[in-house]
One Martini backbone bead per residue (centre of mass of N, CA, C, O) as a GRO file, in nm:
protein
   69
    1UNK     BB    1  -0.447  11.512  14.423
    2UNK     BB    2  -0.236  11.460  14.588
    3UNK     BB    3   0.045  11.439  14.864
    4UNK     BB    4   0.285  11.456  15.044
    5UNK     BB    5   0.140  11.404  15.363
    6UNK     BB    6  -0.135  11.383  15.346
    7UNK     BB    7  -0.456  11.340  15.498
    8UNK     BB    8  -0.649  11.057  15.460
    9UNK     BB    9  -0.888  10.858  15.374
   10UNK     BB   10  -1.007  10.541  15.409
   11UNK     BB   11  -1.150  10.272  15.273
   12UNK     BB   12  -1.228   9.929  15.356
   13UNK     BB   13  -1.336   9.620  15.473
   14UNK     BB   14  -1.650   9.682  15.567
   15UNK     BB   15  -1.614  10.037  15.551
   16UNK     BB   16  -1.355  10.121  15.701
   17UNK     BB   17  -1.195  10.445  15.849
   18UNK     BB   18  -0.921  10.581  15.794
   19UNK     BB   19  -0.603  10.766  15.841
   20UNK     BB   20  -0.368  10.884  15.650
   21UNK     BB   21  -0.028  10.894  15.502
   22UNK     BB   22   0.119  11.031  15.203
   23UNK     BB   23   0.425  10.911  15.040
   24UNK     BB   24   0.329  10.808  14.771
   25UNK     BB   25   0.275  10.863  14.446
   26UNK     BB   26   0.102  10.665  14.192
   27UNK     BB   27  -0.054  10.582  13.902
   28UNK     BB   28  -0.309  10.424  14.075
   29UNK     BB   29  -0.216  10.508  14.357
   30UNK     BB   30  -0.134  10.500  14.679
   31UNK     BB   31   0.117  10.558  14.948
   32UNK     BB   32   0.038  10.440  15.321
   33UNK     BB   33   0.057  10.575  15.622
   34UNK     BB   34   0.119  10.610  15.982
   35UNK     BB   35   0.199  10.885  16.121
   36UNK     BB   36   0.473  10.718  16.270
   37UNK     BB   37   0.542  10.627  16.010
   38UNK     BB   38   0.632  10.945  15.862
   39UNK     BB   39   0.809  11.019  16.112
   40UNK     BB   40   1.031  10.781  16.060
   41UNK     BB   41   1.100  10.800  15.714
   42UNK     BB   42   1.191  11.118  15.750
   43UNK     BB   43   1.416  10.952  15.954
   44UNK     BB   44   1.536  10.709  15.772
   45UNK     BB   45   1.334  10.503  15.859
   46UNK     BB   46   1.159  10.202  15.891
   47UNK     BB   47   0.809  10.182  15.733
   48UNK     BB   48   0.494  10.080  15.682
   49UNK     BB   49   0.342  10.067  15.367
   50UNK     BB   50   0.026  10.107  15.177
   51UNK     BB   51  -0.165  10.009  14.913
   52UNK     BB   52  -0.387  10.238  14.745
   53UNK     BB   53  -0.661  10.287  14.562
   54UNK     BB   54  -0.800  10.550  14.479
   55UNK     BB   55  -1.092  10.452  14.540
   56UNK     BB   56  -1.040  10.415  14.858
   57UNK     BB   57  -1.026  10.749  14.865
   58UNK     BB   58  -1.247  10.993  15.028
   59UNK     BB   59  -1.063  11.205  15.144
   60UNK     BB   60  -0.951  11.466  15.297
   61UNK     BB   61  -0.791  11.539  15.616
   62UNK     BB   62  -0.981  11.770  15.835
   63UNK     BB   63  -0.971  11.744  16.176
   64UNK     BB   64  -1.129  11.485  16.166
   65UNK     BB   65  -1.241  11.544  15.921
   66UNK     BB   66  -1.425  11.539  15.596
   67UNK     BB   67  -1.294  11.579  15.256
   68UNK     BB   68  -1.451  11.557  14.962
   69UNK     BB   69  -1.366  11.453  14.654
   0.00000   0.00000   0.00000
């Protein structure tokens, strides 16, 4: 549903939500990193990226609002 690049909401332990950004689709969930780590990545540089299960995307960020999936 996401595509590399988008900006997505996810939610983690205790409900907290932050915003990432999509680096690679797999097939259970998405490779996500943070604004300036995806930043990093584009100039062939090396940045944290972490694996989140479909389930845990909320939804696309637009304008730091949420589109619900």
């Amino acid at each position: 549903m996401f595509k590399k690049g988008d900006r997505v909401v996810v939610e983690g332990y205790g409900r907290r939500r932050a915003i990432l950004r999509v680096w690679e689709v797999k097939q259970r969930g998405y490779q996500l990193c943070t604004e300036g780590g995806f930043s990093e990545m584009q100039k062939g540089r090396v940045a944290a990226i972490v694996g989140f299960p479909c389930n845990d995307i909320v939804g696309l960020a637009v304008d730091e609002t949420i589109a619900l999936c």
